[in-house]
Backbone as JSON, one array per atom type, in Angstrom:
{
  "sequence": "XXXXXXXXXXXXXXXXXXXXXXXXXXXXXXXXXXXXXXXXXXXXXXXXXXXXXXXXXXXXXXXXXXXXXXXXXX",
  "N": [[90.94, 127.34, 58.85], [89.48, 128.6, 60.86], [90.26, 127.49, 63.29], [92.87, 128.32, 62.95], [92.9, 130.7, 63.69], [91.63, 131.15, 65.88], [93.77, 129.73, 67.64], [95.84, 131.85, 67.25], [94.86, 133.87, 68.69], [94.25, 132.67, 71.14], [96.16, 132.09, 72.07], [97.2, 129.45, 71.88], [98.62, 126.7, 70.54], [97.37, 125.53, 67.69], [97.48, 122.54, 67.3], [96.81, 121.2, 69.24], [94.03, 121.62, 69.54], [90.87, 119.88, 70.1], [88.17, 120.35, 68.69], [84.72, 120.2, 70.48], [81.65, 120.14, 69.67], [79.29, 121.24, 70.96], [75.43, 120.87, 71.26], [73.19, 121.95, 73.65], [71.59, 122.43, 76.45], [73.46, 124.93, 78.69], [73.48, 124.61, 81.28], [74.75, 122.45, 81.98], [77.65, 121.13, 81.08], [79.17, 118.71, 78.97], [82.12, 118.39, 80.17], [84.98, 117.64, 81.93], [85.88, 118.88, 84.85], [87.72, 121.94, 84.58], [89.09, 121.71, 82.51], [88.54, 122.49, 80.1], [90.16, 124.58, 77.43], [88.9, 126.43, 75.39], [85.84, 128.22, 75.33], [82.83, 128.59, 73.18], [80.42, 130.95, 72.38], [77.6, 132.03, 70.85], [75.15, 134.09, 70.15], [73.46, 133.4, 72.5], [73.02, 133.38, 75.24], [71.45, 135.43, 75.7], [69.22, 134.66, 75.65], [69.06, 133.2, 77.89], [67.68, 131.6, 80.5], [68.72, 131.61, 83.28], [71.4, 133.62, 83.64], [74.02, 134.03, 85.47], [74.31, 131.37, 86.41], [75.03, 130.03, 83.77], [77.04, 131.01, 83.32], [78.62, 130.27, 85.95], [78.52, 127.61, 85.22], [80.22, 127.41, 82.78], [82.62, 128.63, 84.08], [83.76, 126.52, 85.57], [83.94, 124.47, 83.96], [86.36, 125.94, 82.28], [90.12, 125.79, 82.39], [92.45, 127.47, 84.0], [92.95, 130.46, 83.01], [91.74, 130.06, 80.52], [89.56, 130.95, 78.05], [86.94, 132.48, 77.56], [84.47, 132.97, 74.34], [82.0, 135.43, 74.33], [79.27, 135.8, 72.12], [76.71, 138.82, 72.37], [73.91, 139.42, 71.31], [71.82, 142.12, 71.51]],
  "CA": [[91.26, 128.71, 59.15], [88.89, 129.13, 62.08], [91.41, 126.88, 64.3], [94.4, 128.83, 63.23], [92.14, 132.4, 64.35], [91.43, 130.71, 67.2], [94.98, 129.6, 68.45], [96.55, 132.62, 67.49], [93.67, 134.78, 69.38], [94.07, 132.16, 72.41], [97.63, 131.76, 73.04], [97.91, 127.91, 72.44], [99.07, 125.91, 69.56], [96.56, 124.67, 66.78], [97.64, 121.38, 67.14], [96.1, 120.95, 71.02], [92.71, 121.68, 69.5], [89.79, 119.02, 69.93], [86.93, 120.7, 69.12], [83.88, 119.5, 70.95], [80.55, 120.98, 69.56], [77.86, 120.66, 71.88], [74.41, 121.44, 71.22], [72.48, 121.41, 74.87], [71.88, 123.82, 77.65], [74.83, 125.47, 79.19], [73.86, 124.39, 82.55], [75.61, 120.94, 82.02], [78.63, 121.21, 79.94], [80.04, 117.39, 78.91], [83.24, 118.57, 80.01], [85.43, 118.16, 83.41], [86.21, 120.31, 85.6], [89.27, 122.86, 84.52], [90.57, 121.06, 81.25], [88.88, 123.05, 78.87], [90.49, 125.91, 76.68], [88.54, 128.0, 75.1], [84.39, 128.3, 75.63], [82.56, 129.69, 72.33], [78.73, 130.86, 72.92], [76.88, 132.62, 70.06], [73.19, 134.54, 70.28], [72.71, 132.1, 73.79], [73.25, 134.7, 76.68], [70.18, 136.54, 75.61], [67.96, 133.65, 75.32], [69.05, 132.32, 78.91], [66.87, 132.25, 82.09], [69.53, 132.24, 84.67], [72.79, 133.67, 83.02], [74.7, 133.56, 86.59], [74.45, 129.61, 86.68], [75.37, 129.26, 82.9], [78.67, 131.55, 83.56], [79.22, 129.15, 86.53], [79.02, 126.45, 84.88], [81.68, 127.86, 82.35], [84.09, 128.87, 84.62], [83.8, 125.0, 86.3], [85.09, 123.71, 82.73], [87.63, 126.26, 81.83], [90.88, 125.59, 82.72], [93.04, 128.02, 84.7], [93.67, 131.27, 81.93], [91.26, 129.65, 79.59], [89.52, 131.85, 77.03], [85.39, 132.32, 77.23], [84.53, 133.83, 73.62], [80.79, 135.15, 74.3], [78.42, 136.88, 71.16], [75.38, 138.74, 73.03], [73.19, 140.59, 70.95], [70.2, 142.41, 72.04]],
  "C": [[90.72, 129.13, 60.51], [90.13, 128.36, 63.5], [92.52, 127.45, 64.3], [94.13, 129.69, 64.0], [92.13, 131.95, 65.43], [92.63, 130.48, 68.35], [95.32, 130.59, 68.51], [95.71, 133.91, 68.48], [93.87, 134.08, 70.87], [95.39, 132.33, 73.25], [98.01, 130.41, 72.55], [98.17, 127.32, 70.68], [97.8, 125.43, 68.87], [96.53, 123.32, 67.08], [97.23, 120.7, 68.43], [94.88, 120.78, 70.59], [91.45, 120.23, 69.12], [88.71, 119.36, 70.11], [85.79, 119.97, 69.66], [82.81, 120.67, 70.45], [78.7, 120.42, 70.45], [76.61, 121.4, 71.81], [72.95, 120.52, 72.27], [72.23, 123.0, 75.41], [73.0, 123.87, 77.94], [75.18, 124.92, 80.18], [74.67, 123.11, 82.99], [76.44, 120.92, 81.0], [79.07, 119.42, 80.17], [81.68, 117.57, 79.32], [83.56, 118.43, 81.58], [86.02, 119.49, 83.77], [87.91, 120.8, 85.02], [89.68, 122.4, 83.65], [89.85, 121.7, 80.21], [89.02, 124.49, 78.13], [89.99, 127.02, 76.89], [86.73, 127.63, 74.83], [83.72, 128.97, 74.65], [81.01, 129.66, 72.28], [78.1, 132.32, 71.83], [75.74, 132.64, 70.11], [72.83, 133.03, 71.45], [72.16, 133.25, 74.66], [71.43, 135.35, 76.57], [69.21, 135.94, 75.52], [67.6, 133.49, 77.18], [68.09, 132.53, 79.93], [67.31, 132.32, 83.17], [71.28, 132.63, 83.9], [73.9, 133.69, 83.85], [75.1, 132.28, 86.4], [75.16, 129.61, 85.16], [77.08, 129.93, 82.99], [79.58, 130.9, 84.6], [80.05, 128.49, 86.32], [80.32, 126.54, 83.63], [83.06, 127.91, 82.91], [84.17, 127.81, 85.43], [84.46, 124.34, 84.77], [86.01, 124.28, 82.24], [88.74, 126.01, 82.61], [91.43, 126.87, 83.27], [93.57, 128.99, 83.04], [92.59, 130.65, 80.99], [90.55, 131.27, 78.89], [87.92, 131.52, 77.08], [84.49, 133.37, 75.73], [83.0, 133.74, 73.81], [80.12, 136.36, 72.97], [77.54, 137.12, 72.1], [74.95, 139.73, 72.27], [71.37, 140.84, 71.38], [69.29, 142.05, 71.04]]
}
């Protein structure tokens, strides 16, 4: 269900989706440059110590139109 929410919330087809779950810092995503989707970041933001660089490095792996879903709670 979360993959259908997700396509139909993104734009792109379910059937594209290869989730990758990565549990690291932000500042090095395993991902190249511009190929991926959609970016999902829960209770991080508010932890971070440079949140500039980790939004960077986001917008260096999303693709062109991609989709950055961020939670930030105080």
């Amino acid at each position: 269900r979360f993959d259908a929410a997700l396509a139909r919330r993104s734009g792109l087809s379910a059937d594209r989706f290869r989730p990758m779950l990565v549990r690291r810092g932000v500042e090095r995503l395993p991902a190249v440059d511009g190929r991926t989707d959609v970016v999902i970041s829960d209770n991080v933001f508010e932890h971070l110590p440079d949140v500039p660089a980790a939004l960077r490095e986001i917008a260096r792996v999303l693709r062109p139109g991609g989709l950055a879903v961020l939670g930030i709670h105080p």
